[in-house]
N, C-alpha and C positions, 0 to 999 in steps of 0.2 A: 484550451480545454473547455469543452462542453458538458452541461448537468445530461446530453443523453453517454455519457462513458458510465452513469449510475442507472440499469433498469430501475425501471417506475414500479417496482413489486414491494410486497412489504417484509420488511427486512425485521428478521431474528434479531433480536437482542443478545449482544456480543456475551453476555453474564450467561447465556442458557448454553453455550456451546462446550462444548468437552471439551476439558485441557488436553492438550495432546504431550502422549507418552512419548521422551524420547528413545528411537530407533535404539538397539544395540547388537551384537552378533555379529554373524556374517552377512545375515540380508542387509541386516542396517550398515553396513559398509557399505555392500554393494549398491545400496541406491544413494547411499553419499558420493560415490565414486560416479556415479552415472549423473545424477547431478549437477554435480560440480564442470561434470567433463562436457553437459549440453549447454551452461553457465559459458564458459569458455567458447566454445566452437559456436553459439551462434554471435557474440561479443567479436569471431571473427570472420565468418562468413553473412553472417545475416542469417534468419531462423528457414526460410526458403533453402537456402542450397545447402542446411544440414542433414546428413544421412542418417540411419540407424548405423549403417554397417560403420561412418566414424564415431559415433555413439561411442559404440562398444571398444572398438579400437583404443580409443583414447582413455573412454576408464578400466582398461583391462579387465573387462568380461565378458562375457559368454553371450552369443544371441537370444539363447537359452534363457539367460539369466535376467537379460532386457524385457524378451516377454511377458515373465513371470510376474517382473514386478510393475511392469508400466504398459507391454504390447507397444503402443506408438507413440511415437516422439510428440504427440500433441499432447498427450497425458503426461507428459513426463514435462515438460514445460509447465505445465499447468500444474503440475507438483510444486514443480522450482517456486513459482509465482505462487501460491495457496502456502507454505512453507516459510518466506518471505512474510507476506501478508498474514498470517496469524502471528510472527513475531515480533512485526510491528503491532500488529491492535494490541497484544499482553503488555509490551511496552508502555504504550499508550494508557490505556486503564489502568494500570498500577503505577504511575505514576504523581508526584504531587502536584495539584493543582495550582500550589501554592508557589512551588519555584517560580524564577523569573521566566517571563513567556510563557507558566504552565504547560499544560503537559507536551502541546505541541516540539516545544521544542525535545522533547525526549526525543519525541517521532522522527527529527531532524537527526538527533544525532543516530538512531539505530540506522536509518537511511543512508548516513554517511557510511557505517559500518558498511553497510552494504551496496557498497556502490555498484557492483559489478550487477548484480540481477535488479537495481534500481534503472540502472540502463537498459536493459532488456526492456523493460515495462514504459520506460516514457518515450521511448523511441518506437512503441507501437509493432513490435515483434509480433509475429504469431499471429496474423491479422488484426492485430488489436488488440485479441485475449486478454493476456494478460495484464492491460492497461484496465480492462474492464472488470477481471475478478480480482484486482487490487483496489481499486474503488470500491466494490460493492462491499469488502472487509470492509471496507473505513468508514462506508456508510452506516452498515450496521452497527461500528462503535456509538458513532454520532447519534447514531437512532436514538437509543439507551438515555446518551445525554441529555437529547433536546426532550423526551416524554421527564426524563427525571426533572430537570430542570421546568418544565412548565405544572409537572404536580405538585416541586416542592413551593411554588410560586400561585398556584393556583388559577392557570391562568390558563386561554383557548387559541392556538395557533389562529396568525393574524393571516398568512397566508398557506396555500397547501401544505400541508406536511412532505411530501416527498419530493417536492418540489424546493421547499427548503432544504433538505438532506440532502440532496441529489445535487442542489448548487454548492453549499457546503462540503462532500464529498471531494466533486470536482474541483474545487478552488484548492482544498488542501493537497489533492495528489499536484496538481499544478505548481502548487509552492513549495512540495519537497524537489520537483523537478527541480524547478530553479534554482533550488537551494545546492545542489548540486552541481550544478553548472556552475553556479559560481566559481566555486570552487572551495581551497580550505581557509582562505582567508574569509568566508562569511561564518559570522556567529550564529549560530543557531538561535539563541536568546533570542538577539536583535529580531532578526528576521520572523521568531515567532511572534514575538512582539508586534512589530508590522503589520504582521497577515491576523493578529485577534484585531489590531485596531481596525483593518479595513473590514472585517467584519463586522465589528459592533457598529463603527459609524458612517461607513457606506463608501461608494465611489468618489463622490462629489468631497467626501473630505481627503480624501487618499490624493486627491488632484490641488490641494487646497483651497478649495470655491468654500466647503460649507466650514461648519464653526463646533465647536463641542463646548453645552455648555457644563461648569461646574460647579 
């Protein structure tokens, strides 16, 4: 994973964005249903050889009804993935810092929740999309962070700011991937653990060369 899976723009703070209402009715069904049914069918074709026409087939609706609420399969992917992605940052953000591995590990486990369109996204579906507008959610949490964190500190970024976000971003989608792959014998704790320390104290100690002092 590379810092370019996060554009170099400057990201909204995750606190200004609208909670989103959940869906209900019949539309809200039917775009769970469609959903759920492109969740699936690209998990077994790959997102290339998915049609509209098995779209619909498989969530039992209407062409009709596919248009209305998505027209093409790339919006409708990018639902799934936006959808996903804002349930992890709410996770995220309201979570306590304070637990063990902080909030990361929340992130880990709602990830596990969601394994199936977690895999869509690190296996780079969809040209990549959704690998990218999952990042960019997570950068913008971050964003929030590291500006909170250096005004409660009062302090001036040592290196670019988006540059830092953008590695950051990337480092974390990359570590829920793995965290996945693992499989369900890895702890989320641990692992969040892990991936703050290799943050806070770098490469060189992640490999044991450098020292932390205390």
């Amino acid at each position: 994973m590379n810092a370019d899976a996060v554009p170099s723009a400057d990201w909204e703070s995750a606190g200004t964005r609208a909670a989103r209402h959940p869906e209900d009715g019949r539309a809200g069904r039917t775009k769970t249903a469609l959903r759920e049914a492109m969740v699936a069918l690209v998990l077994e074709q790959g997102y290339d050889a998915v049609s509209v026409e098995a779209v619909v087939e498989r969530a039992a609706v209407t062409r009709a009804a596919f248009a209305a609420h998505f027209g093409t399969k790339e919006r409708l992917l990018n639902a799934v993935v936006d959808e996903f992605a804002e349930t992890v940052a709410i996770a995220f953000e309201d979570a306590d810092v304070e637990i063990e591995g902080g909030r990361l590990s929340v992130l880990l486990e709602q990830a596990r929740r969601s394994h199936d369109v977690l895999a869509i996204i690190v296996r780079g579906e969809g040209d990549g999309e959704p690998l990218r507008r999952f990042a960019r959610r997570i950068a913008e949490v971050l964003a929030e962070d590291f500006d909170d964190e250096m005004l409660e500190a009062g302090t001036t970024p040592r290196a670019d700011r988006h540059l830092a976000i953008s590695m950051w971003a990337a480092g974390l989608t990359a570590a829920v991937g793995w965290f996945i792959d693992a499989g369900e014998g890895a702890d989320p704790a641990k692992v969040a653990g892990e991936v703050n320390a290799i943050a806070e104290h770098g490469w060189a100690w992640a490999a044991g060369r450098g020292t932390v002092s205390t």
